[in-house]
N, C-alpha and C positions, 0 to 999 in steps of 0.2 A: 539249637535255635528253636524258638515257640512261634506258634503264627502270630504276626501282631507283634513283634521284635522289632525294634529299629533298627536298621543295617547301615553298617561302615562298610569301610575297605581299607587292610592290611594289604601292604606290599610284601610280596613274598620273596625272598632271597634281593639279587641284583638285576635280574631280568623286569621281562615287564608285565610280569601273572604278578594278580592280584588277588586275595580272600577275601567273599562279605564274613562279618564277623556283627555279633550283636556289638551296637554302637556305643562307645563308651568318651568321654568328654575328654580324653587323654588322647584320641587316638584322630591322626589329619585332622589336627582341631578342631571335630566333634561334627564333621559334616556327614550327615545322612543321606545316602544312596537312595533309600526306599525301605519298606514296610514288609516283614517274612507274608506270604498268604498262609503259606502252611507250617508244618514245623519241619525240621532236616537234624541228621544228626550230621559230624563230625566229617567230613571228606564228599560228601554227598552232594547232591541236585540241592539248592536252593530257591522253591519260586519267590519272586521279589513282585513287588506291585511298587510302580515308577512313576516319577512325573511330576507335573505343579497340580494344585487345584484337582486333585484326585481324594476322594471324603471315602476313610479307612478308617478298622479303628485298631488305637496303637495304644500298647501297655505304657503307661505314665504313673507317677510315681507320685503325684497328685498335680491341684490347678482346678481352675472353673472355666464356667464358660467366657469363650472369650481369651483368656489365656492365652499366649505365647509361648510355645517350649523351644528346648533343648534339648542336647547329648546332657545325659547327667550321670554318677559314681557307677549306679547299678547296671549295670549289661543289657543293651537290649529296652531299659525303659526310658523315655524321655520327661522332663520334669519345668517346674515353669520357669520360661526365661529371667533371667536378669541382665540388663544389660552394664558393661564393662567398658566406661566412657574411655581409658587408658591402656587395656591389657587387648592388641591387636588379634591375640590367634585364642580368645576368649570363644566360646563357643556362640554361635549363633544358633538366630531361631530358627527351626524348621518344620513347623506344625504351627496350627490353632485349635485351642479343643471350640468345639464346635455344638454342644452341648452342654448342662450339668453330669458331669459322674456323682456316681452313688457312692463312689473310694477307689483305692488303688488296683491298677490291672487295665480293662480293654477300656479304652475311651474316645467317643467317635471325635477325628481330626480329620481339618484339613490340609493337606500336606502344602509347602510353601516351595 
């Protein structure tokens, strides 16, 4: 995980422990926990930055200001919404970029 990753949660086994894992649109359809602050490897401490209306900035895969994201393909980046008037567990938004990015990677959002 990189800081600046959007974070899921994997259910682990049958019990009720959970994994963040960078967020990916496949996975508890594509809802976002919160934003890495730092990076972590593999089994480790993850700090998470949580909440509504908390202005982070989060690796996207692109979008402008203004913009709406997503969970999107690549791990950990979210990407601009679309919305899927038919398809129920289609990912929803959870960000607004909040600025112009300059391209893809850190870009300041507001978390929804």
């Amino acid at each position: 995980i990189t800081a600046g990753d959007a974070l899921g949660l994997t259910a682990e086994g049958s019990g009720n422990v959970s994994k963040v894992n960078q967020l990916l649109d496949t996975e508890l359809m594509g809802i976002m926990v919160g934003v890495a602050l730092t990076d972590a490897v593999a089994g480790a401490i993850c700090n998470v930055v949580t909440g509504r209306g908390v202005i982070v900035r989060i690796n996207t895969t692109n979008g402008g200001g203004g913009d709406g994201l997503m969970a999107s393909g690549v791990a950990g980046r979210l990407d601009t919404w679309v919305a899927h008037a038919t398809d129920e567990k289609a990912a929803r938004p959870c960000a607004v970029i909040v600025d112009d990015p300059t391209g893809v990677g850190l870009t300041k959002c507001l978390i929804l």
